[in-house]
C-alpha positions as MATLAB code, in Angstrom:
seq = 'XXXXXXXXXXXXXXXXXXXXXXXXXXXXXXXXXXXXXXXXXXXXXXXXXXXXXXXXXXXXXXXXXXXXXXXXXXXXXXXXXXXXXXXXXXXXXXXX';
ca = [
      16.286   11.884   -2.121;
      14.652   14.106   -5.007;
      12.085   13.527   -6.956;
      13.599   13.283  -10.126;
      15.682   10.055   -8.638;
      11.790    8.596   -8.197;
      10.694    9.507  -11.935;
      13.980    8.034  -13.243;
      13.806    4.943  -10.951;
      12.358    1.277  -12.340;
       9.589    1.956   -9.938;
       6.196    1.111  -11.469;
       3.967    4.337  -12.634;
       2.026    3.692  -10.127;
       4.574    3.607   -7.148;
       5.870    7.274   -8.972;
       2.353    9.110   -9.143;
       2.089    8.219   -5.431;
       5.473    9.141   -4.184;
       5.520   12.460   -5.978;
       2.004   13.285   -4.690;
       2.944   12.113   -0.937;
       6.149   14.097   -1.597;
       3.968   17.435   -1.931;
       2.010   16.361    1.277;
       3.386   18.586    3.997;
       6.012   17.545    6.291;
       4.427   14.158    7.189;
       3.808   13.168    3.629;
       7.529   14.277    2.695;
       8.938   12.268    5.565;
       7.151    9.136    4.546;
       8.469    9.607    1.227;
      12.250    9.946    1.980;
      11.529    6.855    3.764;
      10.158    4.754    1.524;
      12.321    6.642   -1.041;
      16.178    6.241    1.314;
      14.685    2.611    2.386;
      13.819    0.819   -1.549;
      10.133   -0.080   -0.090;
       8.123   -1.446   -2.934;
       4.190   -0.296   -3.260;
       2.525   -2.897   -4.651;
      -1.023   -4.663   -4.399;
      -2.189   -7.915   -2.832;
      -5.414   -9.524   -1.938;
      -5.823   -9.686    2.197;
      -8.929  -10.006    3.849;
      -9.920   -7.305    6.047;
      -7.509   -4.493    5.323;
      -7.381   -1.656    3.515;
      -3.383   -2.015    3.325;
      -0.516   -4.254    4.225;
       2.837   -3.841    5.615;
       5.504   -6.521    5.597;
       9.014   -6.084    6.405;
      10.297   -9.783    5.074;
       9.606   -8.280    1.834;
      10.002   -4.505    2.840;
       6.509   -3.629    0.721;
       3.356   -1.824    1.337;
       0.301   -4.159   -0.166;
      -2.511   -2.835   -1.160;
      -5.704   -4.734   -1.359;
      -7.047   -3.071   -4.127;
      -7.712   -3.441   -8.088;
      -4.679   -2.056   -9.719;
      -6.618   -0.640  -12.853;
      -9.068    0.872  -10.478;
      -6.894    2.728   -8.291;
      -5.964    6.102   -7.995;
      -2.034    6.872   -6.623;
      -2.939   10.303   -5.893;
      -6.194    9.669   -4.312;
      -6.277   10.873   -1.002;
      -7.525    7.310    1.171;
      -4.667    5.525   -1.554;
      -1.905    7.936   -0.141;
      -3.363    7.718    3.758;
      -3.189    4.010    3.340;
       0.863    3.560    2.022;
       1.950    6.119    4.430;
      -0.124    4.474    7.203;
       1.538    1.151    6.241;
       4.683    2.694    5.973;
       5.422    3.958    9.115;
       4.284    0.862   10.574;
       7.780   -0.548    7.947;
       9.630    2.076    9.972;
       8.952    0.781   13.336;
       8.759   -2.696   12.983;
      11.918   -4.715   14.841;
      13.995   -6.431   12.368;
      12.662  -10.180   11.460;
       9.118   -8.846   12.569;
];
């Protein structure tokens, strides 16, 4: 998946800035972007208590529990947290 698919999708900006920054992250962070990329996982945010970050499969999304105008999608702890999250997605048994 390139990069250019990602600016040209109907992601939000938000869900962009991250993926392109994870996509210049080394191997890991490139791997956790074709996945999220190959596998339509939406990056949103949603109040939890107690975590940092989400995952839920039933609607294939990363949550994070943070204040969208706040946040930064390239900061470091933002980009630990949605790959973190994700590869919890890409191990979890169907129905999970």
């Amino acid at each position: 998946m390139t990069k250019e698919y990602v600016v040209n999708s109907k992601r939000s900006e938000f869900e962009k800035k991250a993926l392109l920054k994870l996509s210049q992250a080394g191997k890991a962070g490139k791997d956790v972007f074709e996945y999220i990329v190959l596998n339509s996982v939406k990056i949103d945010f949603k109040w939890t208590l107690y975590a940092g970050a989400v995952w839920d499969d039933e609607e294939n999304a990363v949550h994070l529990n943070m204040d969208p105008d706040k946040t930064d999608p390239e900061s470091p702890w933002v980009l630990n947290l949605i790959a973190h999250e994700a590869t919890h997605l890409q191990g979890a048994p169907p129905g999970h």
